[in-house]
C-alpha positions in Angstrom: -16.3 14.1 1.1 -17.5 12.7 -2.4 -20.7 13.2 -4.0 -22.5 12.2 -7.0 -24.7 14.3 -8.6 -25.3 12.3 -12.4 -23.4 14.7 -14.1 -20.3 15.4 -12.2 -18.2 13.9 -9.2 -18.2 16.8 -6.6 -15.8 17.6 -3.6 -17.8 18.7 -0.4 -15.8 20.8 2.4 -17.2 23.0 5.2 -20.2 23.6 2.6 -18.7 24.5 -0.5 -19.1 22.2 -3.4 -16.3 21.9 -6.2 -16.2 19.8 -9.2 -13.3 17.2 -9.2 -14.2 16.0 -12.5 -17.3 15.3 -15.0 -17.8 12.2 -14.1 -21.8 11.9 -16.1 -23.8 9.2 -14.9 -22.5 9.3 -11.2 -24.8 7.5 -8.4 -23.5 5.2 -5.8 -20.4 6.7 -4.1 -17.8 5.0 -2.1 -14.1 5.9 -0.9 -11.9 2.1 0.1 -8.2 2.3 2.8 -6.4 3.2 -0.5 -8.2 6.5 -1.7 -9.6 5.0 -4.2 -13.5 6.4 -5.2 -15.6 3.5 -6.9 -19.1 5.0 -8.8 -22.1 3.6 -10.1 -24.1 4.7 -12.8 -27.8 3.4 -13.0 -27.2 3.0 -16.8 -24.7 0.0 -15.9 -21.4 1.1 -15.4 -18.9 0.7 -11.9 -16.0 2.4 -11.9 -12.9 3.3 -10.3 -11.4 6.7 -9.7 -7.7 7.5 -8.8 -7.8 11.1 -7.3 -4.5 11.9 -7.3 -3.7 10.6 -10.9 -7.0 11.3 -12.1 -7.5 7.6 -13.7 -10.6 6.3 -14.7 -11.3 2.7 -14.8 -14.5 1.0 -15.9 -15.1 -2.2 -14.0 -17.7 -3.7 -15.1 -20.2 -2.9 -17.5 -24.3 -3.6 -18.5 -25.2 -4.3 -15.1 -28.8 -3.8 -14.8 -29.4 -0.6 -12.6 -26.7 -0.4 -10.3 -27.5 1.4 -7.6 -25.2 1.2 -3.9 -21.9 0.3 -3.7 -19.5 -0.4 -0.6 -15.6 -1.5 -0.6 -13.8 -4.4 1.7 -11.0 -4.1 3.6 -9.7 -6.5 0.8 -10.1 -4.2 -2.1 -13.4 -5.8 -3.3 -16.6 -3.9 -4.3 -20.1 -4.9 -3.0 -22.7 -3.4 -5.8 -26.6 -3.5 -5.4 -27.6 -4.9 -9.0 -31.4 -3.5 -8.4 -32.6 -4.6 -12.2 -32.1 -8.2 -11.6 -32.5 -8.1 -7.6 -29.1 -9.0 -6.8 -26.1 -8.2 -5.1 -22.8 -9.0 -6.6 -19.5 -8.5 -5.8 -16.2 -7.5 -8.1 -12.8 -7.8 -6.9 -9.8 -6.1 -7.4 -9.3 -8.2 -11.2 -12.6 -7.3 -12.1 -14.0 -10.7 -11.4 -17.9 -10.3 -10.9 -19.5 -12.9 -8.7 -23.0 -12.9 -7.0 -23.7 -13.1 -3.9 -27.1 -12.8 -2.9 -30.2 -12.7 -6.0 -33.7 -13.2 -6.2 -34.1 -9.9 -4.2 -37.2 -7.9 -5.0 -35.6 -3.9 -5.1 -31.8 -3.9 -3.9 -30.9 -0.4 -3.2 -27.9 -0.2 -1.4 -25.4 -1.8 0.4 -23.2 -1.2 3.8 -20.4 -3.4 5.6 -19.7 -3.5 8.8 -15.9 -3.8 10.6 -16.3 -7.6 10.2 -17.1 -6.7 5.9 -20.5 -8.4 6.6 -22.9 -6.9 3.7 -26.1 -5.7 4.3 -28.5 -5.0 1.9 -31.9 -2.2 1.5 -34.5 -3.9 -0.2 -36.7 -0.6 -1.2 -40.1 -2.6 -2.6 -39.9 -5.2 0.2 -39.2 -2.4 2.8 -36.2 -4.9 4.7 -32.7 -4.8 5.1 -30.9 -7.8 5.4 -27.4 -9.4 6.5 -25.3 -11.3 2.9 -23.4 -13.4 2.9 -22.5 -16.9 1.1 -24.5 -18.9 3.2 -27.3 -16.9 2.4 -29.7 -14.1 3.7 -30.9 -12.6 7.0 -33.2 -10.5 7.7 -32.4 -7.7 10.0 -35.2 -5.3 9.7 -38.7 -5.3 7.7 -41.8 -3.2 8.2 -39.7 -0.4 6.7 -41.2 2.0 3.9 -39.0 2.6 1.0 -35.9 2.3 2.5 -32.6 3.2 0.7 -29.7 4.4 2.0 -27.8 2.6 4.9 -24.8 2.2 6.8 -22.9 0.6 9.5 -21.5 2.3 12.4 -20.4 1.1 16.1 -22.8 -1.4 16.1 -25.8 0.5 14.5 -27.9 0.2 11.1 -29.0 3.8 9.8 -31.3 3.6 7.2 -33.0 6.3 5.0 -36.8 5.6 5.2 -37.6 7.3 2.5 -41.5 6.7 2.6 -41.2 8.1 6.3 -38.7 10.7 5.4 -36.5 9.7 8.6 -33.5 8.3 9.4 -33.8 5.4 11.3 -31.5 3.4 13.9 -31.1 0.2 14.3 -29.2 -1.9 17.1 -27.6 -4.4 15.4 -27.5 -6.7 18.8 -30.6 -6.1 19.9 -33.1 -5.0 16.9 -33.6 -2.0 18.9 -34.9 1.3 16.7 -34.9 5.1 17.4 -35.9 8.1 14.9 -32.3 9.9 14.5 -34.0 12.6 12.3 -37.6 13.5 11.1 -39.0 15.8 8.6 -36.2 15.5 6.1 -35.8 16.1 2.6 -36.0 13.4 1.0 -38.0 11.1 -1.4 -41.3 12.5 -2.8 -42.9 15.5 -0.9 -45.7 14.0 1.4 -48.9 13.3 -1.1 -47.2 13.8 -4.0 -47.6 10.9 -6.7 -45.4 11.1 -9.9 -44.6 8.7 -12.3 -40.9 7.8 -12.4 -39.6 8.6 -16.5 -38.0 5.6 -18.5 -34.3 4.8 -17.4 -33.5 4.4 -21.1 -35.7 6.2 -23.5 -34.9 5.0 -27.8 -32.0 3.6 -26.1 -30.7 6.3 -24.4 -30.0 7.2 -21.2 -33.1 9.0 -20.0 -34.0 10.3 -16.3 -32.1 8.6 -13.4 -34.2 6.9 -10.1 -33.7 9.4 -7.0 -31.8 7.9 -4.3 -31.5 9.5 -0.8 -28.1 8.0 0.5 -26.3 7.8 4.0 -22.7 7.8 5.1 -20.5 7.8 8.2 -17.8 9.8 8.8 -14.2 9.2 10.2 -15.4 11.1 13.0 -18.7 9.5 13.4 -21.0 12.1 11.9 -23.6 11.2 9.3 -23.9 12.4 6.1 -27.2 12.6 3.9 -28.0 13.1 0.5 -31.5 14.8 0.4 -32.4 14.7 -2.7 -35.7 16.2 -2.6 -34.0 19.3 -2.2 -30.1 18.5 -3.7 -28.7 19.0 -0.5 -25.9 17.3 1.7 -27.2 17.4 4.9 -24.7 16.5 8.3 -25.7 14.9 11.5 -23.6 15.2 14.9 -24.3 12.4 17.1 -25.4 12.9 20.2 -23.8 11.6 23.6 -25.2 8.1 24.6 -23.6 8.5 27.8 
């Protein structure tokens, strides 16, 4: 497993935490069918690295807070552009396209086995279903949602605000708590002030995010980043 930290790329296995390379700036994280690992950094970068030939490839740059990122079967990268509320999309020449703006906080995106997009709007507490004929909303009443994503059929989302990870039927809207009490987001009553993403134009303090991933074997993965963990989550039996 991958994980972004700002200042490195790290490898996680069975606990122990290496770093693969000094990637600065890391964020979002995703791995696509080839090996590939694409990375966002909030300052406006997505990028592309090659493990085994350790090749680093910028694909787009001066995004406005990029935040989630996801990959198609199709090579294509899904990126939640959070300072202009959109979601765009870049594909495998570096194309950028949008497809979905006027969002109010886009955090992060998932796809699903059909590469539907679904997007975490943290300020209007949704997520929602993308596509090109336009938006969808899938869930709302949520409080600071970030992290999500898409397995067998269910939503899992990172509510911060409630410092849970919630379940969602996609089929039938249906919610369960899959965690409580985690650590993530600010600690309960706490108020801070989030620093300048750029201060005298450099980079200053990046925006905490508390992401979500599914493993090949169906476990869930969790960056808790009031605490800098990786936390992992066996699924029960639903039978």
């Amino acid at each position: 497993m991958f994980a972004g930290d700002n200042y490195r790329l790290a490898d996680v296995d069975d606990g122990e935490v290496t770093t693969r390379e000094l990637l600065v700036f890391s964020h979002g994280v995703a791995t696509d069918d080839r090996g590939r690992v694409h990375l966002t950094s909030q300052f406006g970068d997505v990028r592309t690295y090659e493990p085994d030939d350790r090749v680093l490839t910028t694909r787009a740059r001066e995004l406005s807070r990029p935040t989630g990122v996801a990959a198609r079967r199709d090579g294509s990268l899904v990126v939640a552009e959070t300072g202009r509320g959109r979601v765009v999309t870049i594909a495998e020449d570096d194309a950028l396209d949008v497809l979905a703006e006027d969002l109010d906080s886009p955090v992060d995106v998932a796809i699903d086995e059909q590469d539907r997009c679904y997007v975490s709007d943290e300020r209007a507490g949704t997520v929602s279903l993308v596509d090109g004929c336009g938006i969808a909303l899938v869930a709302e009443g949520l409080e600071a949602p970030q992290g999500i994503a898409v397995l067998d059929g269910e939503l899992f989302v990172v509510e911060t605000g409630r410092r849970r990870l919630l379940a969602i039927d996609l089929a039938t809207g249906e919610r369960r708590v899959e965690a409580r009490d985690l650590a993530v987001g600010l600690p309960p009553g706490t108020a801070r002030a989030q620093p300048a993403l750029f201060q005298h134009g450099l980079p200053g303090v990046p925006v905490p995010f508390a992401g979500v991933a599914a493993g090949a074997d169906g476990s869930l993965y969790i960056s808790a980043n009031g605490e800098g963990s990786v936390l992992r989550l066996r699924r029960r039996s639903r039978e």
